[in-house]
N, CA, C and O of each residue as an XYZ file, in Angstrom:
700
protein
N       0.849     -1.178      0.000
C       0.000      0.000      0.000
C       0.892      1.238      0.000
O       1.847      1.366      0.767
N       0.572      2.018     -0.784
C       0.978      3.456     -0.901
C       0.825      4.739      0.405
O       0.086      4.700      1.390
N       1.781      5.814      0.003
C       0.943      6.207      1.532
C      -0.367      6.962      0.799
O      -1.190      7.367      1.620
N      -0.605      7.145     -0.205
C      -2.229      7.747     -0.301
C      -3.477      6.694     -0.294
O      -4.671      6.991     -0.272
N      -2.895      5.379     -0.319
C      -3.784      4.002      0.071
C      -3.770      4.193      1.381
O      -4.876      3.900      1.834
N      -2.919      4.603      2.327
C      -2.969      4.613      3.741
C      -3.375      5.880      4.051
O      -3.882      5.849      5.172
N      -3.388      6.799      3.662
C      -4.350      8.007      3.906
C      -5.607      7.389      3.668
O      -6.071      6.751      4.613
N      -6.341      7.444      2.480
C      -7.542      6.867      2.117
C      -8.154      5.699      3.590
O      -9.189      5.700      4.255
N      -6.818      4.754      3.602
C      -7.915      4.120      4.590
C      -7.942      4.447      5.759
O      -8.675      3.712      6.420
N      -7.301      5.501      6.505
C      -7.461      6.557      7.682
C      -8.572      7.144      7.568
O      -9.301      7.397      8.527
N      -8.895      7.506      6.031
C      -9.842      8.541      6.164
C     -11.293      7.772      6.253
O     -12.304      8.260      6.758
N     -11.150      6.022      5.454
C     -12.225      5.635      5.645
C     -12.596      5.145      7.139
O     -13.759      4.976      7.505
N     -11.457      4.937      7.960
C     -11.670      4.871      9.189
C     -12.602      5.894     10.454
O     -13.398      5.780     11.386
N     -11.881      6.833      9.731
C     -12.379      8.612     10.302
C     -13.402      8.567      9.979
O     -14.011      9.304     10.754
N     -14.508      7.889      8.832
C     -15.478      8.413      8.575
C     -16.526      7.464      9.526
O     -17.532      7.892     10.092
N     -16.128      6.352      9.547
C     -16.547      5.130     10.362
C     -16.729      5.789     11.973
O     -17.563      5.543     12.844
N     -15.980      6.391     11.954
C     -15.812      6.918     13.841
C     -16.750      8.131     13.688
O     -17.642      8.251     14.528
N     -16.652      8.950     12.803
C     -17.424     10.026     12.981
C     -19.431      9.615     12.899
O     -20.325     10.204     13.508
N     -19.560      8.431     11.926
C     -20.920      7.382     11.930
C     -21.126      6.908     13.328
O     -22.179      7.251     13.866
N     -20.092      6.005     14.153
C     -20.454      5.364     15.313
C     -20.699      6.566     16.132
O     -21.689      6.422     16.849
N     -20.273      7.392     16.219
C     -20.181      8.515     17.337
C     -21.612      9.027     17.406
O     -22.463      8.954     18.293
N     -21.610      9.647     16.017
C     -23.148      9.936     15.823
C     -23.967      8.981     16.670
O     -24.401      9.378     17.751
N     -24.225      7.646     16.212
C     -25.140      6.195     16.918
C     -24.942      6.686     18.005
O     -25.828      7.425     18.432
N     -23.840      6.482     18.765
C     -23.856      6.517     20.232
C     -24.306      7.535     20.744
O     -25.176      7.484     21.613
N     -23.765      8.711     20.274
C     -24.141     10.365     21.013
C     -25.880     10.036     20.777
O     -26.796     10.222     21.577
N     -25.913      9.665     19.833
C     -28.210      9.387     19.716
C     -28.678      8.598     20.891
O     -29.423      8.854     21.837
N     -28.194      7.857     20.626
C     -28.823      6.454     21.298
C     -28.330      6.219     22.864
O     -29.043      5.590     23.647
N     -26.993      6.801     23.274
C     -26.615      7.552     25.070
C     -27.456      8.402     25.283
O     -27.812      8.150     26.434
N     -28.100      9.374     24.890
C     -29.211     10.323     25.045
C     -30.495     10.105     24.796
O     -31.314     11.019     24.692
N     -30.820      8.647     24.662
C     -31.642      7.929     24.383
C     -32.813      9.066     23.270
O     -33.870      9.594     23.614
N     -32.099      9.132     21.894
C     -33.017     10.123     20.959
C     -32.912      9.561     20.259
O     -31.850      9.012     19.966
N     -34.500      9.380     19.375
C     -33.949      8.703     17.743
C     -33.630      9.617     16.771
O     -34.098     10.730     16.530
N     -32.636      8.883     16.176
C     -32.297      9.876     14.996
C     -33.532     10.655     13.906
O     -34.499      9.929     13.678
N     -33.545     11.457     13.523
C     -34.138     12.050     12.394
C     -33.920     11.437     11.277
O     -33.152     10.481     11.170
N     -34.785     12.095     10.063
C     -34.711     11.450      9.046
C     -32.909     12.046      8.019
O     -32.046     11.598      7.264
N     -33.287     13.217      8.703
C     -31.947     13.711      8.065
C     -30.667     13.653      8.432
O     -29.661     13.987      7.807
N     -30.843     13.004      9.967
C     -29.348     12.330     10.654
C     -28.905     11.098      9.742
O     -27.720     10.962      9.439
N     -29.874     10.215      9.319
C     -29.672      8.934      8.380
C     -29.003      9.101      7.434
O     -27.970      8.474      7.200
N     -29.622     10.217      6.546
C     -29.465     10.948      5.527
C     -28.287     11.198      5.724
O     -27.554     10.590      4.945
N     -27.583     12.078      6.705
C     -25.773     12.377      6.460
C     -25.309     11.650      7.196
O     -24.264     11.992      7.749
N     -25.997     10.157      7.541
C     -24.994      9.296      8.200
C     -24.128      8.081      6.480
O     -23.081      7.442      6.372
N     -25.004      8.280      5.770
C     -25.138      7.351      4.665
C     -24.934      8.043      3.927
O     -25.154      7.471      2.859
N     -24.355      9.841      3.610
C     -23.229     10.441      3.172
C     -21.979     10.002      3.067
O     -21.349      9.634      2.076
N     -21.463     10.133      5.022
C     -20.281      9.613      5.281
C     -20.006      8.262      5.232
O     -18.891      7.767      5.064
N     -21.173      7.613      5.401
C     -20.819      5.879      4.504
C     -20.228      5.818      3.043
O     -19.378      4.979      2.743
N     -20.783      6.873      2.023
C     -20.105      7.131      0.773
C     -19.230      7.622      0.387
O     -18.655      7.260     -0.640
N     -18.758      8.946      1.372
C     -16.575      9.133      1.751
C     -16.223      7.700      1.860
O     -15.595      7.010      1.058
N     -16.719      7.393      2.947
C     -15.544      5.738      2.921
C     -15.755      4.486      1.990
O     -14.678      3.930      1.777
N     -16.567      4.024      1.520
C     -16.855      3.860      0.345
C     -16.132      4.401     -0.701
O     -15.273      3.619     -1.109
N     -16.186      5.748     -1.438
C     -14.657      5.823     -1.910
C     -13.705      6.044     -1.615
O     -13.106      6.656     -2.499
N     -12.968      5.819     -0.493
C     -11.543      5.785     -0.016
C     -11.355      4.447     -0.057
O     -10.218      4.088     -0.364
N     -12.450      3.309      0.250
C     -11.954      1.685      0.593
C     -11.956      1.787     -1.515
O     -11.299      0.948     -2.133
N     -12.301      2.258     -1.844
C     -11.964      1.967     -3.345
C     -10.779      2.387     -3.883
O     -10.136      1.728     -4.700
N     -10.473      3.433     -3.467
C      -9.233      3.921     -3.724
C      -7.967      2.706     -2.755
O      -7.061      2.412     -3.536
N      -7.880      2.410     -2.144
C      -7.107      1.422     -0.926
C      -7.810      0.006     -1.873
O      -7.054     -0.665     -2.575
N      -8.439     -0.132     -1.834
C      -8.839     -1.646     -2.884
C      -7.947     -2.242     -4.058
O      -7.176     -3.199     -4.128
N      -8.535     -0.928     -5.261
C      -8.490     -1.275     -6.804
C      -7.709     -0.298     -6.872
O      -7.541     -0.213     -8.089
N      -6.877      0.816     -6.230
C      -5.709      1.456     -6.768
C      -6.307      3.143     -6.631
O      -7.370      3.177     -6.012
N      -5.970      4.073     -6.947
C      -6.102      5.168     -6.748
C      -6.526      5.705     -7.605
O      -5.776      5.741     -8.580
N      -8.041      6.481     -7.778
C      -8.579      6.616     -9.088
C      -9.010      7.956     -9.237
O      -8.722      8.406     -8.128
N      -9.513      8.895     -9.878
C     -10.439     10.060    -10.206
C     -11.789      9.476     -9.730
O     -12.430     10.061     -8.857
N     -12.079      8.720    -10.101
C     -13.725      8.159     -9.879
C     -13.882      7.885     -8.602
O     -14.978      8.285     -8.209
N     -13.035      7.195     -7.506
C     -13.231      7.397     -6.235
C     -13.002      8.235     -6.028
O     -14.012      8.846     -5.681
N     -11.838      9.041     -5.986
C     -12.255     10.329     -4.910
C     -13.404     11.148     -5.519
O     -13.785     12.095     -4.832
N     -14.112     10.908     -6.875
C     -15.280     11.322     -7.672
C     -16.457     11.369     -6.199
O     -16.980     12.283     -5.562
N     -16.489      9.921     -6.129
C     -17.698      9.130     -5.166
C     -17.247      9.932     -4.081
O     -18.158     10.678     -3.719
N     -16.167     10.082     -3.393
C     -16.461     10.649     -1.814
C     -16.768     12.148     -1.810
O     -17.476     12.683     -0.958
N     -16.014     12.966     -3.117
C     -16.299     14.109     -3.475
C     -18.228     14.694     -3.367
O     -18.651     15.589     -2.635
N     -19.041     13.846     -4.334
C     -19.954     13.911     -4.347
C     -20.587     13.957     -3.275
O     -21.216     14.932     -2.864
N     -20.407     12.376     -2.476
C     -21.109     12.215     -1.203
C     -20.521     13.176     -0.009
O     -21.143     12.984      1.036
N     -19.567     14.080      0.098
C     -19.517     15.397      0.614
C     -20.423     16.319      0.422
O     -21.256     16.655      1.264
N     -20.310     16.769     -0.677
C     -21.132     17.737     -1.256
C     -22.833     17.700     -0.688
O     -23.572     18.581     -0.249
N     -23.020     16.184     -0.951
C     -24.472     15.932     -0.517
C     -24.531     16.129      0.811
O     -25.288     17.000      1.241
N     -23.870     15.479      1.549
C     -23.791     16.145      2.816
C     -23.707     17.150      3.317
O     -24.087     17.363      4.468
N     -22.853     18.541      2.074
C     -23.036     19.760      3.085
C     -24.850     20.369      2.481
O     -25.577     21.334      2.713
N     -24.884     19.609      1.962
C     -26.494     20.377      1.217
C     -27.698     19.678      2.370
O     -28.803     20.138      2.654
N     -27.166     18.672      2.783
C     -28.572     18.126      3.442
C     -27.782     18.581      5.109
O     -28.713     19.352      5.343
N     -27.248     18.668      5.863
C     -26.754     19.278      7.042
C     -26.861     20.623      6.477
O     -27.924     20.085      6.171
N     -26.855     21.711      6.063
C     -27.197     23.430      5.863
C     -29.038     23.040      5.754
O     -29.917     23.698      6.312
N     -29.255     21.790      4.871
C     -31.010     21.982      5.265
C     -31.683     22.000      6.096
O     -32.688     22.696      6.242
N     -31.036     20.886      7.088
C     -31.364     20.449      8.356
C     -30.950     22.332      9.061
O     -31.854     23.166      9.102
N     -29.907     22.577      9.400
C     -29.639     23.572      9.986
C     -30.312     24.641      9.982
O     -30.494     25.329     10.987
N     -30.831     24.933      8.653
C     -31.612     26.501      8.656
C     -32.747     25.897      8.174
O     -33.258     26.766      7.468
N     -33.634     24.647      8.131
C     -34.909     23.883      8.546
C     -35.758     23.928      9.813
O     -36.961     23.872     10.070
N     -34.218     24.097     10.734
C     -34.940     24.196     12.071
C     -33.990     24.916     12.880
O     -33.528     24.435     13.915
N     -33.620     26.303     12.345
C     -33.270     27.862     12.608
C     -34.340     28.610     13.483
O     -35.235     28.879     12.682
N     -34.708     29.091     14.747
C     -33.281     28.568     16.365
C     -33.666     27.164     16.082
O     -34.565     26.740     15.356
N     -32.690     26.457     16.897
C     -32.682     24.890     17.506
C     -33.585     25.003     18.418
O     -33.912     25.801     19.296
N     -33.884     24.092     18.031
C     -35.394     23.292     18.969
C     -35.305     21.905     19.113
O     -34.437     21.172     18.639
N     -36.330     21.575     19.848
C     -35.820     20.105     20.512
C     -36.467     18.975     19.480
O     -36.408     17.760     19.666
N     -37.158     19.701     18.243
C     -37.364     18.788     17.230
C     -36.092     18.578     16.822
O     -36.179     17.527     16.186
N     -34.950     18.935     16.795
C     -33.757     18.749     16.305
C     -33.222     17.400     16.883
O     -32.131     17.114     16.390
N     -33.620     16.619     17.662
C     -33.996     15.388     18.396
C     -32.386     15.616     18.771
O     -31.858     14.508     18.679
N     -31.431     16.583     19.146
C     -30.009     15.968     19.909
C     -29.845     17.239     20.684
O     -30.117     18.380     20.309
N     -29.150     16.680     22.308
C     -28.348     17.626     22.804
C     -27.277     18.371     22.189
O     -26.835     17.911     21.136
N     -26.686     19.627     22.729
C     -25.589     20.247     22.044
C     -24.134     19.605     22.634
O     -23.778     19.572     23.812
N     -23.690     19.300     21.906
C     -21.855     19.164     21.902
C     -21.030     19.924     21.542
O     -20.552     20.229     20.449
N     -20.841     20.313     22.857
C     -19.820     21.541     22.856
C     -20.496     22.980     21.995
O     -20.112     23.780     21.141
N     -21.794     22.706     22.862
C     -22.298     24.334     22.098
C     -23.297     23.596     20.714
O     -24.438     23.964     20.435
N     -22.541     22.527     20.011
C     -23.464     22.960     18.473
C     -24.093     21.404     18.556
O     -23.621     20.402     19.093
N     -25.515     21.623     17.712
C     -26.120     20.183     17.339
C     -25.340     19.328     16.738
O     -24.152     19.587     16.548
N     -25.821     18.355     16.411
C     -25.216     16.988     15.808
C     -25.156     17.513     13.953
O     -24.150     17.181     13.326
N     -26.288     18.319     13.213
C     -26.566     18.122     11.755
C     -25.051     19.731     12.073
O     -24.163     19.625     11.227
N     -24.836     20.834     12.981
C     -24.004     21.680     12.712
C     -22.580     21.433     12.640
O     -21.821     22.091     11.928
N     -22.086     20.087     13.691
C     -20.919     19.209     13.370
C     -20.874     18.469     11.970
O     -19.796     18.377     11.383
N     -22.105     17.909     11.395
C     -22.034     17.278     10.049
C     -21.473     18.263      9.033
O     -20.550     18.008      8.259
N     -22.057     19.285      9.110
C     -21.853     19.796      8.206
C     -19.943     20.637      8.331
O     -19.307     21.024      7.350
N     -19.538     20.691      9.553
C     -18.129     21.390      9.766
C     -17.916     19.914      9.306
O     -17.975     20.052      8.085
N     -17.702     18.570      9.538
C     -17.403     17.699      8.874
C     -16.890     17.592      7.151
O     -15.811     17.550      6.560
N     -18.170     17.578      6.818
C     -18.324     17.428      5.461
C     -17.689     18.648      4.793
O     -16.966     18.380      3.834
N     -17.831     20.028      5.142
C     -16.857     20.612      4.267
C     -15.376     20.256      4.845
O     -14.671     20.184      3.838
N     -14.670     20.032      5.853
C     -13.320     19.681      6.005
C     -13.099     18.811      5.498
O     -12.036     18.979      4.900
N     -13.654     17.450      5.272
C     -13.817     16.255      4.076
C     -13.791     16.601      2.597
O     -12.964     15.924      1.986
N     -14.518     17.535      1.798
C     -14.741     17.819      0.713
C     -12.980     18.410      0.880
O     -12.006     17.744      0.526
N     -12.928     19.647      1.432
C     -11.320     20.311      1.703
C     -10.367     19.348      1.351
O      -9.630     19.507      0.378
N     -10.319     18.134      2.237
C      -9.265     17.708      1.802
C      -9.662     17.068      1.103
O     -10.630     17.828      1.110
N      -9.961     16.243      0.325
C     -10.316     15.518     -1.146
C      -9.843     16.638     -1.761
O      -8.695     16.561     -2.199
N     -10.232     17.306     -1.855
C      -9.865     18.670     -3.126
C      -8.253     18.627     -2.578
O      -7.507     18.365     -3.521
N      -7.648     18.785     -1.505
C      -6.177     18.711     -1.916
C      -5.131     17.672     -2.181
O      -3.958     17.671     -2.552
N      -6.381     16.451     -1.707
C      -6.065     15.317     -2.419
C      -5.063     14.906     -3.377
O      -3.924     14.440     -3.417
N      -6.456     15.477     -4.494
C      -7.033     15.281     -6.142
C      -5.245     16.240     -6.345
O      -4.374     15.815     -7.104
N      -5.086     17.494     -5.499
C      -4.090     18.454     -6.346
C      -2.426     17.387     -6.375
O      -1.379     17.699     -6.943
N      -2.696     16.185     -5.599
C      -1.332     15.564     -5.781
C      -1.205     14.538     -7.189
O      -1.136     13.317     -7.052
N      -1.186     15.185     -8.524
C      -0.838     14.273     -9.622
C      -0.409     13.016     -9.297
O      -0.978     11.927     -9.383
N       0.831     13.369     -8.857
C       1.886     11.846     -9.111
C       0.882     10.797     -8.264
O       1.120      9.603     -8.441
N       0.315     10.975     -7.800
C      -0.517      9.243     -7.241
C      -1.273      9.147     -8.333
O      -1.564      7.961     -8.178
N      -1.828      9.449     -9.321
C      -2.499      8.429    -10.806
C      -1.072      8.315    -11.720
O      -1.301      7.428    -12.542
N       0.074      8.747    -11.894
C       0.721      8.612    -12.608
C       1.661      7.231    -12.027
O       1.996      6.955    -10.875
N       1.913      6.542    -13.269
C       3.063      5.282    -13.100
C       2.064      4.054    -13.097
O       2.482      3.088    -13.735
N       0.438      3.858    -12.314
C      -0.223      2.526    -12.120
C      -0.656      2.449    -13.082
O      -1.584      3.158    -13.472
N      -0.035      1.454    -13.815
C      -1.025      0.780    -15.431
C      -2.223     -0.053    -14.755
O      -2.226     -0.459    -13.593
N      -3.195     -0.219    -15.667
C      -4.564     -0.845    -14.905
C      -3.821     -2.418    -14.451
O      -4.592     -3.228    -13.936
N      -3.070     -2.634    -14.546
C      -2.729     -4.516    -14.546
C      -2.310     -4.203    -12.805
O      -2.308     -5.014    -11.878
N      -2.090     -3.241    -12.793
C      -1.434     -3.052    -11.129
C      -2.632     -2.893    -10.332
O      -2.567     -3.433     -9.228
N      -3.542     -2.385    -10.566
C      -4.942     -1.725    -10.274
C      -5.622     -3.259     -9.363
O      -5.660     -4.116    -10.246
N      -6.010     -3.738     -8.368
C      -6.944     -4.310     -7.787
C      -5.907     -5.553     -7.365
O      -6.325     -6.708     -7.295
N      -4.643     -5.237     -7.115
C      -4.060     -6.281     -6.314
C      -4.374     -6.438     -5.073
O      -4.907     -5.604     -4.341
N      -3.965     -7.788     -4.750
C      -4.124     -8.443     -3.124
C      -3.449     -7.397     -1.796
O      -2.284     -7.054     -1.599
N      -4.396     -7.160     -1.218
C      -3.565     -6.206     -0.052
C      -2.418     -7.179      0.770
O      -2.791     -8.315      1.065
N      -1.487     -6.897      1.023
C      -0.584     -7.544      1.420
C       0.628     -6.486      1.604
O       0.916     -5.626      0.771
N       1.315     -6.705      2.887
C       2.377     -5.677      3.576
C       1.676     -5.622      4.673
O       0.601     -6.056      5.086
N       2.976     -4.661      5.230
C       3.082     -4.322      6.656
C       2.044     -3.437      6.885
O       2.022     -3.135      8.078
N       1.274     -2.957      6.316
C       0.153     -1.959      6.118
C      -1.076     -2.743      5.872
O      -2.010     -1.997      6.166
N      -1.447     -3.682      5.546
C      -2.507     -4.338      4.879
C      -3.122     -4.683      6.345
O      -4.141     -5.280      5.998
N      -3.136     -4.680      7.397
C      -3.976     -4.763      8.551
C      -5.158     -3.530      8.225
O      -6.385     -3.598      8.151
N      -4.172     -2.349      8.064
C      -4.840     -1.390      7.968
C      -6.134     -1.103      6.842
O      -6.929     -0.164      6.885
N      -6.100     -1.781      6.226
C      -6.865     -1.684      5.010
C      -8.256     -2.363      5.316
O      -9.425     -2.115      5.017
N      -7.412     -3.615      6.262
C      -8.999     -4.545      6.693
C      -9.510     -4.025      7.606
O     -10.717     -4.030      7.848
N      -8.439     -3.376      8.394
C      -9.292     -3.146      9.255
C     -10.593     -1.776      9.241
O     -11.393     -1.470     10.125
N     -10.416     -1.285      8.113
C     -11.278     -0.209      7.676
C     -12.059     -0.679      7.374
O     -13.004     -0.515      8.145
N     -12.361     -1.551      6.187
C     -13.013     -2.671      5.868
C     -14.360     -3.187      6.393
O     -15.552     -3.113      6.091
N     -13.478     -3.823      7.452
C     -14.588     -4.581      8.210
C     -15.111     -3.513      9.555
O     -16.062     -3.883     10.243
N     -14.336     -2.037      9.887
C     -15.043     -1.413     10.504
C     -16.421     -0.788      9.647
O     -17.545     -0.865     10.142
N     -16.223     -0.296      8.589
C     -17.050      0.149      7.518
C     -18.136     -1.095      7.620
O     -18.842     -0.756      8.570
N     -18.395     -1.757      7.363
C     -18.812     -2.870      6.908
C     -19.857     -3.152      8.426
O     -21.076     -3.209      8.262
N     -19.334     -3.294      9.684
C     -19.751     -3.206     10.478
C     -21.113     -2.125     10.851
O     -22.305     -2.373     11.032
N     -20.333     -0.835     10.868
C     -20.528      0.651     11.100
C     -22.048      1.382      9.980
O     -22.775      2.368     10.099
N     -21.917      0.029      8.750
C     -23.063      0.644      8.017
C     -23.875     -0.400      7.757
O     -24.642     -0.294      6.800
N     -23.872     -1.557      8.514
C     -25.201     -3.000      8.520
C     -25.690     -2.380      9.952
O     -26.852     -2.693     10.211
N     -25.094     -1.626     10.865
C     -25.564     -1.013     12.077
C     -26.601      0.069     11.703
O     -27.783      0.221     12.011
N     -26.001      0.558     11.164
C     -26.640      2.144     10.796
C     -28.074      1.460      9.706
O     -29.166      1.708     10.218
N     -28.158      0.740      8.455
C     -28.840      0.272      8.168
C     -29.870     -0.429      8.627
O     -30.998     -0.513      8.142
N     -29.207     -1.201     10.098
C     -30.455     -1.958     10.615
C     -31.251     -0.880     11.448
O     -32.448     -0.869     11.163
N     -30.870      0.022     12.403
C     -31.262      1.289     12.846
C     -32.177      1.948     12.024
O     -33.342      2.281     12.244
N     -31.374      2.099     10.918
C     -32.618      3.045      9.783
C     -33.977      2.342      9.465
O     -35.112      2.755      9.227
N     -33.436      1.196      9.553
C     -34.909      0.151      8.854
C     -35.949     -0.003     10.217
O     -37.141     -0.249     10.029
N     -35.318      0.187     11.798
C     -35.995      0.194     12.595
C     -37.023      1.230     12.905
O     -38.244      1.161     13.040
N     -36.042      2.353     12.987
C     -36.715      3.644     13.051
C     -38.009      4.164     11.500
O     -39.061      4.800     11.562
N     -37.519      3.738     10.669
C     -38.133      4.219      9.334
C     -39.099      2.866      8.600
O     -39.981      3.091      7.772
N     -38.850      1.903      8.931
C     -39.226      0.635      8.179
C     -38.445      0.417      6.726
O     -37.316      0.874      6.546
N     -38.883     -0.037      6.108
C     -38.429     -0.184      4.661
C     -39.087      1.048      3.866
O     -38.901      0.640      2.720
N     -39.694      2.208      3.725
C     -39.833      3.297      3.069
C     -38.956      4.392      3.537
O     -37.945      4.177      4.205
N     -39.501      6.001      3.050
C     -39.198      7.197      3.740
C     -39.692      7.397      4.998
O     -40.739      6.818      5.291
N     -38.837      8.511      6.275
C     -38.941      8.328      7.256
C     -39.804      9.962      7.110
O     -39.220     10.954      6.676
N     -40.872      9.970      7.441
C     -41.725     11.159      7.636
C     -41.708     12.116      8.721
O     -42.499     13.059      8.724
């Protein structure tokens, strides 16, 4: 693994911690999430999602494409949530941390996420030199813990969040 394969899977890690945290900070305060907490929890499932792609199949435009996007969506649905329910009110279903709601951290999130992807993308030399034949090798090295272990935190972190959503919402939209 490269070190921008090992960035990537830091970052898919980071995104995994910033998901569980969310769960817990809800569910220690015994609140159910909103429809729009889901909503930018399954944002940041799609940052890591493309970072485990980038750490997978090699380092691409099209993943950091995917986490790029699923930033973006995130700062659009956290600013909705935010000035949706401009003052905070306790429909906002979370205590404050450290002063700000849960959707006003998403969103300082998601643009520091989008931030760095964008300075990412400005380092050329990681697409230059991998011919596609190199592209989707076996993780293996002194680093390759790291890769699974993003992996299977991800993997974990969003059959959680999924089964949660399907509890709270059923199998449709959450009204």
């Amino acid at each position: 693994m490269n070190l921008m394969q090992r960035l990537n899977a830091l970052g898919a890690l980071v995104a995994a911690s910033v998901i569980g945290s969310a769960m817990f900070f809800e569910f220690s305060q015994d609140q159910e999430p909103c429809s729009f907490c889901m909503m930018i929890r399954f944002c940041f499932t799609g940052i890591a999602l493309g970072a485990l792609l980038n750490v997978r199949w090699g380092i691409r435009v099209s993943h950091y494409g995917v986490m790029l996007f699923s930033a973006i969506l995130g700062i659009v649905i956290s600013f909705f949530d935010i000035v949706s329910s401009y003052p905070p009110i306790s429909s906002w279903g979370s205590t404050p941390l450290m002063g700000l709601h849960l959707p006003s951290w998403g969103l300082i999130a998601f643009v520091s996420a989008a931030t760095l992807i964008g300075l990412m993308l400005m380092f050329e030399r990681q697409f230059a030199g991998q011919s596609n034949s190199d592209r989707g090798l076996p993780l293996t090295g002194s680093w390759s813990w790291l890769a699974h272990a993003a992996v299977v935190v991800i993997g974990l972190v969003t059959l959680a969040d999924a089964v949660i959503s399907t509890q709270v919402c059923g199998f449709g939209f959450c009204g």
